[in-house]
Structures are given as C-alpha cells and as structure tokens.
C-alpha angles and dihedrals in degrees: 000000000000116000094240095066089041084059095039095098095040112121106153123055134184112202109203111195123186125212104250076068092055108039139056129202079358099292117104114277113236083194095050092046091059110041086056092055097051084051088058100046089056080060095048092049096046075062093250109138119231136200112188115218103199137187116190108093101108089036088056097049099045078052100051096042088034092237116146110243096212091069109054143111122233093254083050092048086048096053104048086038074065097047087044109035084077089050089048091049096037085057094053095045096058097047087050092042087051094059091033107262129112129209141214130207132229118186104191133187120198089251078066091063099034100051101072099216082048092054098046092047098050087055083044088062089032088061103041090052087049089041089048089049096253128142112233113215121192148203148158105263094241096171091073106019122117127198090263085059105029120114080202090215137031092238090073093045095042079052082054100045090054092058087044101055085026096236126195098220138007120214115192102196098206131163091260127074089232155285112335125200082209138023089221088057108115089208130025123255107273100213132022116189098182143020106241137179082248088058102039088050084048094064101054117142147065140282137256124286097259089039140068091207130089128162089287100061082047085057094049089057090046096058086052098055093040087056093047092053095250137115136251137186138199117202140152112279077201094072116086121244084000092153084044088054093033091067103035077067107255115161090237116139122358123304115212105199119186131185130334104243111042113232117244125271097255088041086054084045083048091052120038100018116022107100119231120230093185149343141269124200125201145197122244097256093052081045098058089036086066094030112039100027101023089240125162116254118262126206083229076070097051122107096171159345134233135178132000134299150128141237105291092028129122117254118177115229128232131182123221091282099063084250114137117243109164148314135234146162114278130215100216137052118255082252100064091037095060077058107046103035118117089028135124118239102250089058084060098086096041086061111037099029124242098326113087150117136230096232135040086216130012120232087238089053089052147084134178130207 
C-alpha cells in the first residue's frame, strides 16, 4: 500500500526532537529552532494536530552557564535541565509567536503514565491545549526525576505521550534517515511491519553526545506503538520541510505500522503503564478462549497464583509454559483466587459468599501479546 494511503487518516501527531536537532556546537540553535517550527506550523495549517516532544534542556543550559555536559553529576545535570529548560521554552514560544501560534509546556515523569488519575488528567490538560489551539511541548522533568521515575530518554516517552493524547502517528526527527537492516545499506529500510529479535539486534548502539537516545531506545518506541495499532516514523531532522514531506507521502525515513485495528485507550494504559502486583497462570483452554476468541478470563482457566494484590489491581498472565502472554485487572485479591482457582463459576459463590464475579478478568480490563 503506498504511504500515502497508510498516513491518510493520521490527525494527531507527536514530533520527538533530540537535542543534537536542535542544538549547534552544543548551545541551543536559534536556526534550527526555527526552521522546525515553521515545519510544524504547515502541519498545523494543513488542521493536523500536533503535540512536540523536545530534548535540549540540559544542552541549553551547559551552553548558557559554559559547563561541559559530559562531566557532570546528576544533581549538576538537574539543576542546569532547570536553567535550560526556560531557554529552551523561551525559544519555542517566539518562533511560534512569531507564526501565530503559543505553546504550553508538560514536563512529565514515568510515575505520570503509570498512576492512572495522574495519566487522564495529563491527556485532560494534552486536549484542552489542542482544543485552545496551543501547541503542547514536552519534556521529562529532569530537574526532579530520580532513577525510580525516570523514562531515561525521550524515545520511550515520546512513545508515552502518543498513547496519552492517542496520536495517530509518532515521528521521531534523528540524525540518521532511518532505520537500516545493514550498515553497509546505502538507503534505510522504508517499512517495518514487526519488532523482531533481528531488528532489535540490529539497533544496538549509543546516542549522540548531547543526547541519551540511540537506535535502540527508537526501537523501543516503535515496538510500543506497533503494539498499540498506530504508526511511527524515523527520518533525518537534517532534511528541510521533512514533516512537510513526511505527510505528502514521500518515502522518505522508516515507517513503523502496527495492527489494523489501534487498541483503546485503557487497553494502551493496561499495556505499556499500569504497574503488576502478581501473576496468573492459565491452562491452554483458558489460553486460546483470550487469544484466539477474545474471551474474559474464568477461574475455571486459572493454574495458579503468585505474589500479592487486591480487587482492582494488575497481575501478569502466564500460560503453562512460563511464556508471557498479557496482563489485566483482576476482580478478586490474591487471597480469594487461590481459592477459588480451578473452579467453575457457579462454586464461586459457595466459596467466597455472595460477592463475587463471573470472570477473574474482563475482556475490557485485558490485553493479550
């Protein structure tokens, strides 16, 4: 199918820049800046939505007080992410300014995608921007974060903001064209379908000086979005009007398509945020029942149980090969399921009283790899 046809549903886009696009001789570009920008607003003219993902802050602010990034501690690294996160922002707000256009800033940590309250109401705060005509600019909150919070690169959350404002596609604007099956390839590989061991080998290595991210960390995102049924692309930040280019259809970058059909927003929550508490295992005939016809999960199903939780809390689920297969939100604690596993659902109430549910897990409150 031509790429043009794959794009022409897209509405919402989230834009990830590193820093290396944004930055020259390691202080913030007011050029690049700029010419980025303009790229965006002819997006935002042609009425896509669009929702900028941007590194830089700690670049900005080694360059404003003349430290050398490469030699700091993590308090250090906090503290100039805070100097330079406003030059950074200041720098986005006049260029937008200048085409007529303001911006808002989100500064986000992973405990922001995995508490549930905390994620609605970031895309709360993601849609009325959009709504208002404001472009929502985002970043890890790098001044505060700690390693227990921290996404680590701006791929992965770029990957996260997607699922929070539900984007259509993710374009990660890098120094390379792509993603190529061989460093001896002349040109990247124009589609990818599916994250393999191949591919993930493939995109071994490090980042840029000025950055955290290297094709690795891209391949992490892809593999998110894949999973969620949307579409990401890599391309050259290099390359002029590349978003412009990116959405007439050019086969210009890497396009990363996923399913056919996107997951739901809570399903999307359930996969790649909500944090697991235990583990379920199941037979194979309560195995091919979620996989193969989308059915809830029935204590009848259930082999055994590991680890602690309570109604309304996360289990991963395993089949009888220790091979995991999803994850979902259960309806009972890890108490009453160790007595009720195994069981048909009209023992249930026998055992556990009057309160009780038909399934272990619902179908909505499940996902399956």
């Amino acid at each position: 199918m031509p790429r043009k046809e794959l794009l022409k549903n897209v509405r919402r886009i989230v834009v990830k820049v590193g820093s290396s696009m944004i930055t020259e001789n390691g202080v913030i570009s007011d050029s690049r800046i700029s010419n980025l920008v303009s790229d965006i607003v002819r997006l935002l003219r042609l009425r896509y939505e669009v929702v900028l993902v941007s590194s830089g802050a700690i670049s900005a602010g080694a360059g404003a007080l003349n430290r050398k990034r490469e030699f700091l501690t993590i308090p250090e690294k906090q503290a100039l992410a805070a100097v330079g996160q406003t030059i950074l922002m200041n720098e986005y707000r006049r260029c937008f300014l200048r085409e007529g256009y303001d911006v808002g800033q989100i500064l986000l940590t992973e405990e922001d995608v995995k508490n549930r309250s905390r994620f609605l109401n970031a895309r709360h705060t993601f849609n009325s921007l959009l709504k208002m005509n404001v472009v929502p600019v985002v970043n890890e909150n790098d001044s505060v974060a700690i390693r227990e919070i921290k996404f680590g690169d701006n791929d992965t959350l770029s990957a996260h903001v997607a699922n929070i404002v539900e984007a259509d596609l993710l374009i990660i604007l890098s120094d390379v064209k792509g993603f190529y099956h061989d460093l001896n390839d002349p040109d990247p590989m124009e589609t990818v379908y599916e994250i393999t061991d191949d591919v993930r080998r493939r995109a071994g290595g490090a980042g840029s000086v000025h950055g955290t991210g290297g094709m690795a960390t891209k391949i992490k995102a892809a593999e998110i979005i894949i999973r969620s049924g949307e579409k990401m692309v890599i391309a050259s930040g290099r390359e002029e009007k590349i978003l412009s280019r990116i959405m007439k259809g050019e086969k210009t970058g890497t396009l990363f398509t996923g399913r056919d059909r996107s997951l739901s927003s809570r399903k999307r929550w359930i996969a790649f945020n909500m944090k697991t508490g235990g583990r379920v295992t199941i037979d194979d005939g309560a195995l091919k029942a979620l996989v193969e016809k989308k059915k809830s999960l029935l204590a009848s199903g259930v082999l055994d149980v590991a680890g602690k939780f309570e109604l309304g809390g996360a289990v991963e689920i395993y089949d009888s090969r220790g091979v995991l297969v999803g994850k979902g939100i259960v309806n009972y604690t890890h108490r009453e399921l160790q007595l009720i596993k195994g069981r048909k659902t009209r023992e249930i109430k026998d055992i556990l009283g009057s309160a009780y549910f038909d399934e272990v897990i619902n179908r909505d409150d499940l996902i399956t790899y």
